[in-house]
DRENDO-1510 file (C-alpha; in Angstrom, 1 decimal, always signed):
<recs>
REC; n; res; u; v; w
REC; 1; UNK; -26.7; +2.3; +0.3 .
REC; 2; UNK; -25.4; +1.1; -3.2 .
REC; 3; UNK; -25.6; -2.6; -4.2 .
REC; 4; UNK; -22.7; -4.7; -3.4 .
REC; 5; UNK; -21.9; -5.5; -6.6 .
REC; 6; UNK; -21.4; -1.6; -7.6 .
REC; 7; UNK; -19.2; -1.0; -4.0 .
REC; 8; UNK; -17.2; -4.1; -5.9 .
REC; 9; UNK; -16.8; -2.9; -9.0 .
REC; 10; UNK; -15.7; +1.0; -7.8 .
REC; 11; UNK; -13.1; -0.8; -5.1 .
REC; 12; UNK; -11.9; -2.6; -8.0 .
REC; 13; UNK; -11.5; +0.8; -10.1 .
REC; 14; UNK; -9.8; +1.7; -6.8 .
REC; 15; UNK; -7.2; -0.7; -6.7 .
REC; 16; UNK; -6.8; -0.7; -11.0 .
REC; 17; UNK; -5.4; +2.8; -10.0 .
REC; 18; UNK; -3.8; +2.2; -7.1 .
REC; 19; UNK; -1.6; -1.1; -8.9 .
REC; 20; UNK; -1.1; +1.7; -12.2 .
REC; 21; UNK; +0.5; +4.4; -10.1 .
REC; 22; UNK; +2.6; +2.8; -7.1 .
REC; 23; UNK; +5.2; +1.2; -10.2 .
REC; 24; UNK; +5.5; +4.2; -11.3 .
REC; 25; UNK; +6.0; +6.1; -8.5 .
REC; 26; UNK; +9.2; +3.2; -6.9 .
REC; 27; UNK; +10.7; +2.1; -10.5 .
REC; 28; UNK; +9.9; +5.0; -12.9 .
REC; 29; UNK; +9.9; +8.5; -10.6 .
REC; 30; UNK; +12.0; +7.3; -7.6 .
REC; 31; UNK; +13.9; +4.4; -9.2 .
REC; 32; UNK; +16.1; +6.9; -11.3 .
REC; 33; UNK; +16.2; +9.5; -8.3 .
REC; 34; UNK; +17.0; +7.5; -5.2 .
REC; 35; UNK; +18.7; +4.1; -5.4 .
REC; 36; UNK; +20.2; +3.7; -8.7 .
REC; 37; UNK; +24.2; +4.4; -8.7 .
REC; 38; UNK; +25.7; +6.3; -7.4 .
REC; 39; UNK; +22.9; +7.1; -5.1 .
REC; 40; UNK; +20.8; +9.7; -3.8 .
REC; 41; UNK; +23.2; +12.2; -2.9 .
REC; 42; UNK; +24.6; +12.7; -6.7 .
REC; 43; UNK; +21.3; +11.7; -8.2 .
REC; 44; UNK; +18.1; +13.3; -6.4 .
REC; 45; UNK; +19.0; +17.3; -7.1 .
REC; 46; UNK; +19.2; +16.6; -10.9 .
REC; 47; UNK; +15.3; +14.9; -11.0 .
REC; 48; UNK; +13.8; +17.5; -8.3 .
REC; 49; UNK; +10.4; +17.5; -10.3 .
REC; 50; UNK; +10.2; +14.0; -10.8 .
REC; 51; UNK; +11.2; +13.5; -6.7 .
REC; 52; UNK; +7.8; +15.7; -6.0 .
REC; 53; UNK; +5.6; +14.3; -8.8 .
REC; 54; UNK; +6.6; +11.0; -6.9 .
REC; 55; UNK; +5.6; +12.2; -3.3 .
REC; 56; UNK; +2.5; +13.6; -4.8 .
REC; 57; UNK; +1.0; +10.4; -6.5 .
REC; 58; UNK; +2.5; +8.2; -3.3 .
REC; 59; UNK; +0.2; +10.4; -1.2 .
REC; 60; UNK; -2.5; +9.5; -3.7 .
REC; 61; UNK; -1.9; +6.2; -3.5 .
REC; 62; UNK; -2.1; +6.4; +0.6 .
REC; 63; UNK; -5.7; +8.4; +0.0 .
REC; 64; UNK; -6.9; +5.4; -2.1 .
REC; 65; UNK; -6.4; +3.1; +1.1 .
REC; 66; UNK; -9.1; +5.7; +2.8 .
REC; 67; UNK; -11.2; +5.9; -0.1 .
REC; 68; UNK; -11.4; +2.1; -0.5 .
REC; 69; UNK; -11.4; +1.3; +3.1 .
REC; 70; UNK; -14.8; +3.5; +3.3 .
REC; 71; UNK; -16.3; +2.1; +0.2 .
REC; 72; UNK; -16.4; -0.9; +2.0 .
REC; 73; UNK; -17.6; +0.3; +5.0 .
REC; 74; UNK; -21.2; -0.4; +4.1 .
REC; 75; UNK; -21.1; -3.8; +3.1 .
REC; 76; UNK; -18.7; -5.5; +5.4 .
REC; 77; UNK; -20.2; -4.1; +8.6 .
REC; 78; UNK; -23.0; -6.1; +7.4 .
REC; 79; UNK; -21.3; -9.0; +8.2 .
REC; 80; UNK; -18.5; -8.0; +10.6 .
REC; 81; UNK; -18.6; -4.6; +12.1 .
REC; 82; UNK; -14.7; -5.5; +13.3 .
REC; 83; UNK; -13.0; -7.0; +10.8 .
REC; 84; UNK; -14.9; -3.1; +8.7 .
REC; 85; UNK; -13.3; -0.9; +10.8 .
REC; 86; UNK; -9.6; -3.1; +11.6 .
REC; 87; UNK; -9.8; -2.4; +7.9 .
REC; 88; UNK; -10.6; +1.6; +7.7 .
REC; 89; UNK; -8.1; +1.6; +10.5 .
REC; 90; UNK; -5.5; +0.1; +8.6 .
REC; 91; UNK; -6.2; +2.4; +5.8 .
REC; 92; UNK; -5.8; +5.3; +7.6 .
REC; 93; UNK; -2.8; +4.2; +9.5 .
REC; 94; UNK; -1.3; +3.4; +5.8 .
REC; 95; UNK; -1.9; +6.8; +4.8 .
REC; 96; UNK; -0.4; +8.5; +7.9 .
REC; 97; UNK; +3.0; +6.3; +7.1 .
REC; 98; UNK; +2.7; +7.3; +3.2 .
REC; 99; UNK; +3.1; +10.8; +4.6 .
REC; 100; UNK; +6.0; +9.9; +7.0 .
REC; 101; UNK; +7.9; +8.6; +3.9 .
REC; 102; UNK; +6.8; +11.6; +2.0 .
REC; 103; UNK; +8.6; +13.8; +4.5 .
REC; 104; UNK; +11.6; +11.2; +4.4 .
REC; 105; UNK; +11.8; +11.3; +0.3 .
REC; 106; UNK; +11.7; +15.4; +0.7 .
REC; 107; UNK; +14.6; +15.1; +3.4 .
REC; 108; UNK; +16.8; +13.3; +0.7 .
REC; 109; UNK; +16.0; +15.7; -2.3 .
REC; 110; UNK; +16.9; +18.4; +0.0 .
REC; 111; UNK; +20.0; +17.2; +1.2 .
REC; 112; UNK; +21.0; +16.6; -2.0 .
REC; 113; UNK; +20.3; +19.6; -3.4 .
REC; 114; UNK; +22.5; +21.0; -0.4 .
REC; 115; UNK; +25.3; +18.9; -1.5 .
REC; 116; UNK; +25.1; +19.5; -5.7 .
REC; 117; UNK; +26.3; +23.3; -4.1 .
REC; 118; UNK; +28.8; +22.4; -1.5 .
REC; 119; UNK; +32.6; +22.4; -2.3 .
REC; 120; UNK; +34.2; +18.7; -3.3 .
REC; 121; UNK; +36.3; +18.8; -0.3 .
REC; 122; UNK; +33.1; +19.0; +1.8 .
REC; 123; UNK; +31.0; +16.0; +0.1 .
REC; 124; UNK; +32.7; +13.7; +3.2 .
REC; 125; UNK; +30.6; +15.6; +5.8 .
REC; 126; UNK; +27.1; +15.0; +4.0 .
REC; 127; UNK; +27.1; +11.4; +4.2 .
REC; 128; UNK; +26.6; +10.7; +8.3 .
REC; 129; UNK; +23.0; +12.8; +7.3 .
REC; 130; UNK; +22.5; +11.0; +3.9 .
REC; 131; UNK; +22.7; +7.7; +5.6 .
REC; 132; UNK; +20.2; +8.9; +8.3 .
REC; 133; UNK; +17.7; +10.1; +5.9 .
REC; 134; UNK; +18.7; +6.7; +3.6 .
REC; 135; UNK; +17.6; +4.6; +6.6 .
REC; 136; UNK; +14.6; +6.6; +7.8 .
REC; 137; UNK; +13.1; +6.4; +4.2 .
REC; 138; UNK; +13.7; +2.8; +3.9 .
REC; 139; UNK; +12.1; +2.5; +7.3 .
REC; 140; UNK; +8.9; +3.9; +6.4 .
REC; 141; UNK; +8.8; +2.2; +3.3 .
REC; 142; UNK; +9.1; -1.5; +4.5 .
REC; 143; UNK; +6.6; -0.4; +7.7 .
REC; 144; UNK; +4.1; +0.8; +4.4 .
REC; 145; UNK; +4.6; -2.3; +3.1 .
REC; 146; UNK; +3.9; -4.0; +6.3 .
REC; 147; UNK; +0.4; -1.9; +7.2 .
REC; 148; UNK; -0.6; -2.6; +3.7 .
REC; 149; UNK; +0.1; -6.1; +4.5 .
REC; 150; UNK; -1.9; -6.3; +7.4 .
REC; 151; UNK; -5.0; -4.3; +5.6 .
REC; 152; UNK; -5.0; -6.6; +2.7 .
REC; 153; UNK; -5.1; -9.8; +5.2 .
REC; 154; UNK; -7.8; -7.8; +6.8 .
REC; 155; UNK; -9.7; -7.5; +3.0 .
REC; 156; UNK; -9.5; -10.8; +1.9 .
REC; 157; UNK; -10.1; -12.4; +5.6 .
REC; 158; UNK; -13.4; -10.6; +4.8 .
REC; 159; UNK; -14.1; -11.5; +1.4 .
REC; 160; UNK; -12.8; -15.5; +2.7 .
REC; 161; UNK; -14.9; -15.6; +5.4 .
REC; 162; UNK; -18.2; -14.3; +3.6 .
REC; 163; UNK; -17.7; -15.6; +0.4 .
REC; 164; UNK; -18.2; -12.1; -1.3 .
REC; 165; UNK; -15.7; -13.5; -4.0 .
REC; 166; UNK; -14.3; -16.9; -5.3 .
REC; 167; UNK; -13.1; -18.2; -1.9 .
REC; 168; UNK; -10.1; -19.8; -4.0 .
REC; 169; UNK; -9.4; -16.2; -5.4 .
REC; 170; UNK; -9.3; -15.2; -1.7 .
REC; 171; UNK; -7.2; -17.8; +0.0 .
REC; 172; UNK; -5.0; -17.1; -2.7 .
REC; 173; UNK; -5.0; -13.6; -1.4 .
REC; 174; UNK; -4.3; -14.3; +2.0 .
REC; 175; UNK; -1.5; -16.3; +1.0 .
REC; 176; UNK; -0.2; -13.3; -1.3 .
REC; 177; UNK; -0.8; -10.8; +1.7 .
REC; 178; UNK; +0.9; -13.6; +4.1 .
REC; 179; UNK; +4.1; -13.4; +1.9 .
REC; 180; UNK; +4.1; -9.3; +1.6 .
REC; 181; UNK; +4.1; -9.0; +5.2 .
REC; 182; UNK; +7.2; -11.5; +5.6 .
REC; 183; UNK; +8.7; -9.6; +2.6 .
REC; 184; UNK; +8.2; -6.6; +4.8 .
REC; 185; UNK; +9.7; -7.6; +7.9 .
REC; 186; UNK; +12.8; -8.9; +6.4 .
REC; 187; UNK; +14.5; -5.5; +5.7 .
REC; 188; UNK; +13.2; -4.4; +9.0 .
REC; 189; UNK; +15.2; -6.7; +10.9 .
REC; 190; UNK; +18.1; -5.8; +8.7 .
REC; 191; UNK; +18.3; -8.4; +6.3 .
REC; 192; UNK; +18.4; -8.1; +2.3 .
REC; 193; UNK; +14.9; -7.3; +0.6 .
REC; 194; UNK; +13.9; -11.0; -1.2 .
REC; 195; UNK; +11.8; -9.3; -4.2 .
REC; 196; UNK; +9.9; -12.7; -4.8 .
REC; 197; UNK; +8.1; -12.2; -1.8 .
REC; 198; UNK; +6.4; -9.2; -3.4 .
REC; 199; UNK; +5.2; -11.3; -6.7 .
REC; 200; UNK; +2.4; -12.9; -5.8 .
REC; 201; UNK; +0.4; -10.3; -4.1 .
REC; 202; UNK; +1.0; -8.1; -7.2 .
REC; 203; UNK; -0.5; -11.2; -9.5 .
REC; 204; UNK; -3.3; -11.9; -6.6 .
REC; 205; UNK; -4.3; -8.1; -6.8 .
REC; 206; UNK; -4.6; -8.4; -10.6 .
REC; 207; UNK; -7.0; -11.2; -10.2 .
REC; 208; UNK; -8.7; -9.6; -7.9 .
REC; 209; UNK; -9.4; -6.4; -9.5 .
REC; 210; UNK; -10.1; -8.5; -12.9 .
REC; 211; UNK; -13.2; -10.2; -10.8 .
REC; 212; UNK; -14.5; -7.4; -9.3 .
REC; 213; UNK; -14.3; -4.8; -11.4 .
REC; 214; UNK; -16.7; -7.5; -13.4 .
REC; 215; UNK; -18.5; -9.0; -10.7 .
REC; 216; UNK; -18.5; -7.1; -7.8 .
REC; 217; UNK; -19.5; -8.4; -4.5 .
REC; 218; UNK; -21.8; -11.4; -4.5 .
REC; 219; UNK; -25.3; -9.9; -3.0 .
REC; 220; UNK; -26.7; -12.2; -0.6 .
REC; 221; UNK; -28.2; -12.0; +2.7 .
REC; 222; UNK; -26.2; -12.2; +5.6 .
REC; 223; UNK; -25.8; -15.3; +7.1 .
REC; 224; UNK; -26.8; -14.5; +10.5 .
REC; 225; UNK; -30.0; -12.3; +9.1 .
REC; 226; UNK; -30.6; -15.7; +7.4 .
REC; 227; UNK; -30.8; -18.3; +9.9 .
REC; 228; UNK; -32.2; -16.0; +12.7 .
REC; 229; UNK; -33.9; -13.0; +11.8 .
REC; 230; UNK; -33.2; -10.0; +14.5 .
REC; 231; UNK; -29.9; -11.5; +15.2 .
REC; 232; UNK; -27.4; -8.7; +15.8 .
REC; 233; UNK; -24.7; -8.4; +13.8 .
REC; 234; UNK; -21.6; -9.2; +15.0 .
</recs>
């Protein structure tokens, strides 16, 4: 099994990535694509290779969850075989929904490449569809948000718990992970996205991957192995 310290440092290369490609996929690929004016309809059919190079690095993205959630495997079942697999669960469930929105995003390129060939006098009839497909991809989008959310709380309940990091870098992580959940719900209940929610899980990520990537996880022994050797784990 490799050291802590190096599962640390390759989960933080994990998340460097992840934080590098999931701006670039909402705000530079999709950004452009799917919400700006005057909206997807007009807009997607025009940017149909950078729609698919943006389903293809947000299914990367989802993947990373996996790969990250089984890099840690090993060293959090040390100390809590739940809390290890609530997270690989959550990862996995976060990838499933990536796909769901993939399928979601390639519904709205296709619908509007249907409507860049229709007649102007039929443009009226599209948008009972492009509302559908508008609402399922927001509604996998803000669900993402919410699983990664609840995988994150999951992470740095870990990391708090066991002191595998600063436990003031973590608590400041659950707070962040707190926050991106509420900012989740909110659209899901039909209420306007508040963007400041989303801030300070993107700055507690940062510091997060800043430690790791040169500290790693702190290597010690388990508490329980510890204080009563044979103890199972629990």
């Amino acid at each position: 099994m490799r050291a802590a310290k190096s599962v640390g440092r390759i989960i933080g290369v994990l998340f460097l990535v992840q934080m590098a490609v999931a701006p670039l996929v909402n705000f530079v690929l999709l950004g452009p694509a799917i919400t700006a004016p005057p909206g997807f309809l007009a807009n997607a059919a025009a940017s149909s290779a950078q729609v698919n190079a943006a389903v293809f690095l947000s299914l990367v993205t989802g993947a990373l969850w996996v790969g990250i959630a089984i890099t840690a495997l090993p060293v959090f079942r040390q100390y809590s075989h739940a809390m290890a697999l609530w997270f690989l669960a959550l990862g996995v469930i976060g990838f499933s929904g990536v796909v769901v929105e993939g399928f979601a995003v390639r519904s709205m390129l296709a619908l509007s490449q249907e409507f860049a060939q229709a007649d102007a006098a039929d443009a009226g009839l599209f948008q009972p569809a492009a509302a559908l497909v508008r609402s399922l991809r927001n509604s996998a989008h803000y669900t993402n948000l919410l699983v990664s959310g609840g995988a994150l709380f999951v992470l740095y309940s870990v990391l708090f718990r066991f002191a595998l990091i600063p436990r003031a870098l973590s608590a400041l992580g659950l707070v962040a992970a707190v926050l991106l959940i509420a900012g989740a719900m909110i659209p899901l209940f039909g209420h306007r996205t508040v963007m400041l929610l989303f801030t300070p899980i993107g700055l507690s990520q940062l510091a997060l991957v800043s430690w790791l990537m040169i500290k790693g996880f702190e290597e010690r022994p388990h508490p329980l192995r510890a204080e009563t050797p044979g103890a199972e784990l629990p």
